[in-house]
N, C-alpha and C positions, 0 to 999 in steps of 0.2 A: 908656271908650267911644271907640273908631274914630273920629275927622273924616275924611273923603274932603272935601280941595279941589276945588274947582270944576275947575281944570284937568283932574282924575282921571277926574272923570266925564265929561268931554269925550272924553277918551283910550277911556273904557272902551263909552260909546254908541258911536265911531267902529272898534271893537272887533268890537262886534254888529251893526251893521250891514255891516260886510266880510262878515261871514257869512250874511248871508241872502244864501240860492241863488239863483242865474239862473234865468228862468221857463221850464219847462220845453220842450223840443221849440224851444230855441231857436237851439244851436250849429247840429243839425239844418238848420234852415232856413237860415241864415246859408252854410253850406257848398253846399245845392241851390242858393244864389244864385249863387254866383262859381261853380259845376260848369257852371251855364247859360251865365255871361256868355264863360265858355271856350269855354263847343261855339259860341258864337253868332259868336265872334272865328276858329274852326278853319274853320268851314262858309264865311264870308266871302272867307280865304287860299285858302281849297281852289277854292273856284266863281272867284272875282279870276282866281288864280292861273293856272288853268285858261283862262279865257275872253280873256286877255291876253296868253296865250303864254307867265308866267313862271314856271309851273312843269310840271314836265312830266306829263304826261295821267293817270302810272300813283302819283305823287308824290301830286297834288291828288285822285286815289280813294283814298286812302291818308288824307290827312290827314281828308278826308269817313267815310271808317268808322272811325278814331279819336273823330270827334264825334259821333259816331251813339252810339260806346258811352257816351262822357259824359255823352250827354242820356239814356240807359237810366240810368245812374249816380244822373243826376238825380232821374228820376222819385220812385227806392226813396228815396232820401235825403229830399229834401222832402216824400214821401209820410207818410215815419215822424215827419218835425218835425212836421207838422200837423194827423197825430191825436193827438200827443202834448199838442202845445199845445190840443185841442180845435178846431183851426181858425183859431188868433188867431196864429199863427207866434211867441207868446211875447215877447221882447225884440227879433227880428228883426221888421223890416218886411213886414206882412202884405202888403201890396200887392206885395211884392218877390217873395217868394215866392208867393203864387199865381202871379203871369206865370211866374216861372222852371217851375211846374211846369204849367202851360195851353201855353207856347210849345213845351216838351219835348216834351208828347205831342201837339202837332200835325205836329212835326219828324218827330216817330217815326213815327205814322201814315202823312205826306206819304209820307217814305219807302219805308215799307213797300208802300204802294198804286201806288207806280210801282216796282219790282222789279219785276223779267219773271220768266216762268214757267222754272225752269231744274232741274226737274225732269227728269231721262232724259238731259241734254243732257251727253254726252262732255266729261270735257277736250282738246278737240278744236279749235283754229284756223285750218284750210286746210283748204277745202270744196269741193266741185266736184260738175256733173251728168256729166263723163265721167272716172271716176278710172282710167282705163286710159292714159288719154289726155288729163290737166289743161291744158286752157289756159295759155299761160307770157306773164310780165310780159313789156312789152321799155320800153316808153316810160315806165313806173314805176317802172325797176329804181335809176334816178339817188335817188328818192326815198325810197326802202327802203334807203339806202347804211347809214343808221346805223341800223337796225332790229334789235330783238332775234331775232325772225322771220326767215329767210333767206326770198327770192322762190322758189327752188326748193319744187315740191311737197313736203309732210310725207310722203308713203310709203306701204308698205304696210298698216303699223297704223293709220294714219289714216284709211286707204282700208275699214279692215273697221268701226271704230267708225262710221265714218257710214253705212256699209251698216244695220249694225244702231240705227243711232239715227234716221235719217235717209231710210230706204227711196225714200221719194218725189219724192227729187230725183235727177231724171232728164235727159237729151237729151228738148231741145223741136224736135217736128219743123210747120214752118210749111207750107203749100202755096201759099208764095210767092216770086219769087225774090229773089238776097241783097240786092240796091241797094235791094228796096223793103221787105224785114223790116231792114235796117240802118238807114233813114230813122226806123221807129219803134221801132228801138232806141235808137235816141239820144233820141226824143222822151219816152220813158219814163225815161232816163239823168233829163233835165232834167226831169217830172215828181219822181221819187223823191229829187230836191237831189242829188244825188251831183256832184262836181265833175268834166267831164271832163278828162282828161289828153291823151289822145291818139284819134285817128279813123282809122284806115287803112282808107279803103274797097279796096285792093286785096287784103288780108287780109283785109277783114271783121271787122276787130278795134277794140273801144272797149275802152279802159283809164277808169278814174276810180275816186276815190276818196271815201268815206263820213265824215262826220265826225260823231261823235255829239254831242249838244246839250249836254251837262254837262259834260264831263271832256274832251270834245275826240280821242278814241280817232280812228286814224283808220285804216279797214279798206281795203282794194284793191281794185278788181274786174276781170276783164277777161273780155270776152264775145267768142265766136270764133262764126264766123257761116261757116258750110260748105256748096257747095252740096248737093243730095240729090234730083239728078231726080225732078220737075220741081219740087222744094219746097225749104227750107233746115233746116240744122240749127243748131241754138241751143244753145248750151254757155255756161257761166259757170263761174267760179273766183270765190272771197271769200277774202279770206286777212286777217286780225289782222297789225298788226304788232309789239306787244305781247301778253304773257300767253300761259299755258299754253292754258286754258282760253276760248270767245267766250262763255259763258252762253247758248247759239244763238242769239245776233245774225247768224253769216254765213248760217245755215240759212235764217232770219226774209228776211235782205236777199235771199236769190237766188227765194224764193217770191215772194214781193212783183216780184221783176222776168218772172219766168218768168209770172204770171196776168195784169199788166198787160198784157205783150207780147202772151201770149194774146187777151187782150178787143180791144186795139185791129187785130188781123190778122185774128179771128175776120167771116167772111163773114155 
């Protein structure tokens, strides 16, 4: 007959207990954690980054939709640890994992619900109500020096996608003269935040520039102001100074200036 020493059976418990399995739906969880704490450190550099000037506009959208897809990443991953564990995240910390997958789809949603409509919208960046005849930078043009975007108008292709995407931005005609549609151009300018650049009342020309709230994008504008016995004409240009595509943000920003101006000149 067999004696097993005591030591053996030490060795041979510490044996069988190596082998019982991890509780289920647990690596699962454990990896939606750190997916989360990554998109949470991405979104941080990317908005920081952004908002302090040190990284650049189109850098910090970049690292922003890298974390976007993380926390998509997220969702699927902790979703499957926690029906697997039946809801108890298993060996990982429940409490950990619910936040990482509660914070995810708030991020998501957030996001999703401030996306603009960019549906129809051309890959299209330089916009204008008279494209026969674009408005041209002159007091902007220092600041577009290192711009991927040239200040010169986009062209003839440019000139037909907005036609067909765009129809209804037009030459605004005011039945007032230019010094006194100039005074609430500019007061519309400082309504809409836009920062002014430049004022030439003898041109009838405001330059200024848009800066969007997140990413720090910053668009151009310059408004030409002509007379049109015994009324004025109102012309605008928006021009991107990165990216192909505006998502019709310069569409959005010249509507928004052309109704305004309208409401406050309307008699």
């Amino acid at each position: 007959m067999l004696c097993i020493s005591s030591t053996e059976r030490v060795i041979a418990i510490m044996n069988n207990s190596n082998r019982i399995p991890r509780a289920r739906g647990t690596r699962w969880c454990q990896i939606g954690t750190w997916l989360a704490l990554a998109g949470i450190v991405l979104i941080i550099v990317s908005l920081a980054g952004s908002r302090f000037e040190l990284l650049q506009p189109i850098t910090s959208f970049l690292f922003f939709g890298f974390a976007f897809l993380i926390f998509i990443l997220t969702v699927l991953v902790t979703t499957v640890g926690i029906v697997i564990s039946m809801g108890t995240a298993g060996e990982a910390s429940a409490l950990y994992s619910w936040s990482a997958l509660t914070i995810s789809i708030i991020i998501i949603s957030t996001t999703m619900s401030q996306r603009p409509d960019t549906s129809g919208a051309p890959p299209i960046h330089d916009l204008t109500t008279d494209i026969s005849n674009p408005p041209a930078f002159i007091a902007i043009l220092p600041l577009r020096a290192e711009a991927p975007n040239p200040p010169e108008y986009a062209g003839a292709d440019t000139a037909e996608q907005q036609q067909a995407a765009y129809p209804d931005l037009m030459t605004l005609t005011i039945d007032k003269p230019v010094d006194e549609v100039l005074t609430e151009a500019e007061q519309v300018v400082r309504v809409l935040g836009w920062d002014i650049v430049a004022i030439d009342q003898a041109m009838g020309h405001i330059e200024a520039t848009d800066t969007s709230t997140w990413f720090r994008f910053k668009d151009d504008v310059v408004i030409r102001l002509t007379p049109n016995n015994p009324g004025t004409r109102v012309d605008v240009r928006s021009k991107s100074r990165v990216g192909m595509g505006d998502m019709g943000a310069n569409a959005e920003r010249i509507r928004a200036f052309l109704y305004l101006l309208k409401t406050r000149t309307a008699d």
